[in-house]
C-alpha positions as CSV (number, residue, x, y, z in Angstrom):
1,X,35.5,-206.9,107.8
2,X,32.1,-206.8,108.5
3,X,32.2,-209.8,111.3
4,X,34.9,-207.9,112.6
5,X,33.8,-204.9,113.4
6,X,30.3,-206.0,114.4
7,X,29.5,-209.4,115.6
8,X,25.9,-208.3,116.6
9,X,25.2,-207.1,113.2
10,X,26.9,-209.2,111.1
11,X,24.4,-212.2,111.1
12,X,20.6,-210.0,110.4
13,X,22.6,-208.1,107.2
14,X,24.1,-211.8,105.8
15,X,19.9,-212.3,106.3
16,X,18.7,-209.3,104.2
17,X,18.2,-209.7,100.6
18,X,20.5,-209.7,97.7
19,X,21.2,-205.8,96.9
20,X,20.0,-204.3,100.2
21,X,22.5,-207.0,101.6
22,X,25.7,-205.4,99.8
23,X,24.1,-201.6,100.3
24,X,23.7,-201.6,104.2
25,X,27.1,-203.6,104.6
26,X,28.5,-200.5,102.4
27,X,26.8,-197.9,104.5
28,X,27.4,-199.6,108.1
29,X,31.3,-199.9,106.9
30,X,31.8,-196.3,105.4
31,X,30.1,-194.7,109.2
32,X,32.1,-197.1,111.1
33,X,35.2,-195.3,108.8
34,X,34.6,-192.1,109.8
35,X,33.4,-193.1,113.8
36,X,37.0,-194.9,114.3
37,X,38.5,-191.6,113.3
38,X,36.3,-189.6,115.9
39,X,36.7,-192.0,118.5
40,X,40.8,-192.6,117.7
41,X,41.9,-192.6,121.2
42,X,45.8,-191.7,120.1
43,X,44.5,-189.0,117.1
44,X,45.4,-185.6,117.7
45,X,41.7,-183.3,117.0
46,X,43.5,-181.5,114.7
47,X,43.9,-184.3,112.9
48,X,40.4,-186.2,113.3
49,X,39.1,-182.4,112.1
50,X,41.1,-182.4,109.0
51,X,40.2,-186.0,107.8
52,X,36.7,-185.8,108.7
53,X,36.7,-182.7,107.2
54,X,38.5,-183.8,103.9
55,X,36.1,-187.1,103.7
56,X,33.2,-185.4,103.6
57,X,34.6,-182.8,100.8
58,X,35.7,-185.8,98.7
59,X,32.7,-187.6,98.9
60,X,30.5,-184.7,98.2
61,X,31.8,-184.3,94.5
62,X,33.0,-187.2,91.7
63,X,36.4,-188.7,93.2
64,X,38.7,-191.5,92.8
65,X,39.8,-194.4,95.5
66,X,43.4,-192.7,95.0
67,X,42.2,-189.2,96.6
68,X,40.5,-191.4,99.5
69,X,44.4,-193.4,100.1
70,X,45.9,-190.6,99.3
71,X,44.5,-188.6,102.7
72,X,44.8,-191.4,104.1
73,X,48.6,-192.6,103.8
74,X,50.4,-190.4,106.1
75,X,47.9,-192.0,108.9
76,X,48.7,-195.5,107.7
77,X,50.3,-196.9,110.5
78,X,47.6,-195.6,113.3
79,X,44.5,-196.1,111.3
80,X,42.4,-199.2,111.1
81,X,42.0,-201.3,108.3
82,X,38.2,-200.5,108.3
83,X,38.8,-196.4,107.8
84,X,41.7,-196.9,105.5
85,X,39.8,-199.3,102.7
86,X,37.1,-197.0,102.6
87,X,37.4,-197.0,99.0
88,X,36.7,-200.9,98.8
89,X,33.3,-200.4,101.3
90,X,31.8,-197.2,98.6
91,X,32.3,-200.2,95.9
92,X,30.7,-202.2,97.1
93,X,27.4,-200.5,97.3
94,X,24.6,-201.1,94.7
95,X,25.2,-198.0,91.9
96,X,21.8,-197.1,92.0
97,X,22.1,-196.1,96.0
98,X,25.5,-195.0,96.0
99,X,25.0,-191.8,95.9
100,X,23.3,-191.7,99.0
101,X,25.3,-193.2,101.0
102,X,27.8,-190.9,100.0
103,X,25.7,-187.9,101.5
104,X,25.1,-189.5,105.0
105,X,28.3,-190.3,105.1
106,X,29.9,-187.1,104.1
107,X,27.2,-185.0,106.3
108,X,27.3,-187.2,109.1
109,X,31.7,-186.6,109.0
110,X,31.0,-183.0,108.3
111,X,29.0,-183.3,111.8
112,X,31.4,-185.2,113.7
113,X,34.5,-182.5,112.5
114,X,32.6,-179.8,114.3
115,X,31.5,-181.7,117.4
116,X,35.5,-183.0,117.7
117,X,36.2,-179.5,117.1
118,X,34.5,-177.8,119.9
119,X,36.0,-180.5,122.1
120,X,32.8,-182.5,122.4
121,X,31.5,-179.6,125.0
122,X,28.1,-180.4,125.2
123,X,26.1,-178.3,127.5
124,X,22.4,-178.5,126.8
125,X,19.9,-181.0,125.6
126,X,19.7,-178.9,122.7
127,X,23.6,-179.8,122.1
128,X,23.1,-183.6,122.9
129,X,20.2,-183.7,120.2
130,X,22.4,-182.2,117.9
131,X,25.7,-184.8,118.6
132,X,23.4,-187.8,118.8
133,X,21.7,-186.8,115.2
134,X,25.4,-186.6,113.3
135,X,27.1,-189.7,115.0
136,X,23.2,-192.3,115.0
137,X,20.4,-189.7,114.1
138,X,21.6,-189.8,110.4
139,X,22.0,-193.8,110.7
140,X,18.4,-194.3,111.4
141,X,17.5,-191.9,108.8
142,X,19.5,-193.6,105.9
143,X,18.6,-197.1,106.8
144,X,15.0,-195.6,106.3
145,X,16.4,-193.9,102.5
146,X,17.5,-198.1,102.1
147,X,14.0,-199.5,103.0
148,X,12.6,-196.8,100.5
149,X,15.2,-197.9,98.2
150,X,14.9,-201.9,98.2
151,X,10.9,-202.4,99.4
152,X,9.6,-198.9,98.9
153,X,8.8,-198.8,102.3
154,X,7.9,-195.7,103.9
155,X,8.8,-195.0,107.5
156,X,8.5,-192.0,110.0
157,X,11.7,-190.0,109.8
158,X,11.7,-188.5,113.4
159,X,11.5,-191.9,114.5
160,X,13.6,-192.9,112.5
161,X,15.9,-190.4,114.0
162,X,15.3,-191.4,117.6
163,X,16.0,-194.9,116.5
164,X,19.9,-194.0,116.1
165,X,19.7,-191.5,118.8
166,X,18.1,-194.1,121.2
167,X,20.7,-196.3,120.8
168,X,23.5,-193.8,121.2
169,X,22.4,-192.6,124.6
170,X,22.4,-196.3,125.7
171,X,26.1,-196.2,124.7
172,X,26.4,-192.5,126.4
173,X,25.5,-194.4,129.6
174,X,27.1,-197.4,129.1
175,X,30.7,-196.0,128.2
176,X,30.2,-192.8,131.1
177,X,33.1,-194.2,132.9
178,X,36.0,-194.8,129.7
179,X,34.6,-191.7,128.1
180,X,35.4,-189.9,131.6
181,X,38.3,-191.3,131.7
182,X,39.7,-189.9,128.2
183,X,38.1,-186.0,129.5
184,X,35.1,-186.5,127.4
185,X,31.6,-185.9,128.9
186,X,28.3,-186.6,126.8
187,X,26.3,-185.1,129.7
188,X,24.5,-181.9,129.5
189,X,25.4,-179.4,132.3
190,X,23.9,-180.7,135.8
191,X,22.4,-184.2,133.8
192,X,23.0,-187.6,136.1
193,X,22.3,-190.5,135.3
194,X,18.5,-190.3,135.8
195,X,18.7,-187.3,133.4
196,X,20.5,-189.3,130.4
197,X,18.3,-192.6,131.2
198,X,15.3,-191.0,131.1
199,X,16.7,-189.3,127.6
200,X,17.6,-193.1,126.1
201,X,13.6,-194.4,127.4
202,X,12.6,-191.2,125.2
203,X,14.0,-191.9,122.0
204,X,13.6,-195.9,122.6
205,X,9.9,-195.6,123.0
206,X,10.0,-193.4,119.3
207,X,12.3,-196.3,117.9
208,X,9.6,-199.2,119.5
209,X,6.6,-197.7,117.2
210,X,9.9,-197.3,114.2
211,X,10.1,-201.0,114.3
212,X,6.9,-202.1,115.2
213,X,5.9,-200.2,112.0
214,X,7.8,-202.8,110.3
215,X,6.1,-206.3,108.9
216,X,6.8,-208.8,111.5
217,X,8.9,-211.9,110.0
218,X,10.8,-209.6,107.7
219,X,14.5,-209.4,107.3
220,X,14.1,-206.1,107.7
221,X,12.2,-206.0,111.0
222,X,14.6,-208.6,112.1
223,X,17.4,-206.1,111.6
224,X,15.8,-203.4,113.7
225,X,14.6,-205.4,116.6
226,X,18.0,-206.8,117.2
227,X,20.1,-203.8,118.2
228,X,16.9,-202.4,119.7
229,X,16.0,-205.4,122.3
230,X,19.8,-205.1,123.1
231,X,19.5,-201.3,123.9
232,X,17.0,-202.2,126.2
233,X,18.3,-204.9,127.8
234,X,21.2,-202.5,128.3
235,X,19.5,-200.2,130.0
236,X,17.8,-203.1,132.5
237,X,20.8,-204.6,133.4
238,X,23.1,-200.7,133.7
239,X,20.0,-199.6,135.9
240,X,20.3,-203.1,138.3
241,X,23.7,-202.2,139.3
242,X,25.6,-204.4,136.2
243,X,28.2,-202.9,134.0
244,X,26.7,-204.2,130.5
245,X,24.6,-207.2,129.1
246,X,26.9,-210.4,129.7
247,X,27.1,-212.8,126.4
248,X,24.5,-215.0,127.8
249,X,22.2,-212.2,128.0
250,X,23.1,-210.9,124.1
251,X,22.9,-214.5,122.9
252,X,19.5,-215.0,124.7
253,X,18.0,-211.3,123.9
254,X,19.2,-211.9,120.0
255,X,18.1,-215.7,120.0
256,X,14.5,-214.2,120.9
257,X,14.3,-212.1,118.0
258,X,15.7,-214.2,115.3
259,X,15.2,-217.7,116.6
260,X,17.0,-219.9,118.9
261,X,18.7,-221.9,116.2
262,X,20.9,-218.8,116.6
263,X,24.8,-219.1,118.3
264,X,27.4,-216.6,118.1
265,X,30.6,-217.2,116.4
């Protein structure tokens, strides 16, 4: 499921080490869950509110895989396999960090309820800030609760928080047009392009000193450069005129960080 959903990814966490291995799979796997019922194109908001809102409720207190298929039955036939096994993805995390993944999780869904809710009207940067930290702000800051977890490493939350939200506005800009399309803007009121870019460079150069603050070499640093170098690259190749990185480019960028030995499957 994991190569599935995330081809980019899916090579640095087969790299980490036994136990942080199983623990971020389980944590990127129960946030894409809860993202493919925000970003359901066919999903009535009532609906996205009332599972999101039910998730979070259920993981927030002791709860059985039935509850979880339960809500998740009548929606059988629309959701995707990664939301509805959301059961088999809390498994599979390491007891001992469980519960934590259960609270970003259920606060990040709590966030994404309300946002879905008031129809993704975002009008100030103030609002943006606030979006970007439920949906990737919360990311960051639980892979930091993992590195604490497995190496007792200690990062900087706020950049931590800016290494999600960095990487968010790079998909802001990159998906403007299909997110347009569907009558969803990310834009604060009167923002361009120059606006939001200059928004993503922000938070990047926070998530730069996140991962240079990371011991070169390690599986953990390797993690953290790769979607990072993408993001930039992103942004390079949007601001030249290009739509998104070709696979050349992403093959090229990743081999760079993780060694050329590297080919995508």
């Amino acid at each position: 499921m994991l190569k599935a959903t995330s081809r980019t990814f899916f090579i640095p966490i087969s790299r980490l080490s036994p136990g942080l291995k199983e623990a971020v799979t389980s944590a990127y796997l129960c946030m894409r869950a809860i993202d493919e019922i925000e970003d359901h194109p066919d999903l009535p908001s009532t609906d996205k509110v009332h599972l999101l809102r039910s998730v979070a409720g259920i993981l927030k207190r002791p709860f059985s895989g039935t509850e979880l298929n339960s809500l998740f039955h009548p929606y059988k036939s629309i959701l995707p396999d990664v939301t509805l096994e959301l059961d088999q993805w809390i498994e599979l995390s390491p007891p001992t960090i469980t519960a934590k993944i259960l609270q970003s999780t259920a606060e990040m869904a709590e966030g994404m309820a309300d946002w879905v809710a008031k129809e993704w009207r975002i009008q100030t940067e103030a609002d943006l800030d606030d979006y970007t930290y439920y949906v990737a702000g919360l990311v960051g800051l639980m892979l930091s609760d993992l590195w604490k977890w497995s190496d007792d490493l200690d990062t900087d939350r706020q950049q931590a928080v800016a290494f999600g939200r960095g990487l968010q506005a790079v998909n802001i800009i990159r998906n403007r047009v299909e997110d347009r399309t569907r009558g969803v803007n990310f834009f604060p009121e009167s923002w361009e392009f120059a606006e939001m870019f200059a928004y993503a460079e922000r938070n990047l150069a926070m998530a730069d000193r996140y991962v240079e603050s990371l011991t070169p070499g390690t599986t953990i640093h390797t993690f953290c450069k790769i979607p990072l170098v993408l993001a930039h690259g992103s942004l390079k190749e949007i601001a030249a005129g290009k739509e998104k990185l070709s696979r050349l480019e992403v093959v090229r960028l990743v081999g760079q960080v993780i060694g050329s030995e590297w080919k995508p499957s």
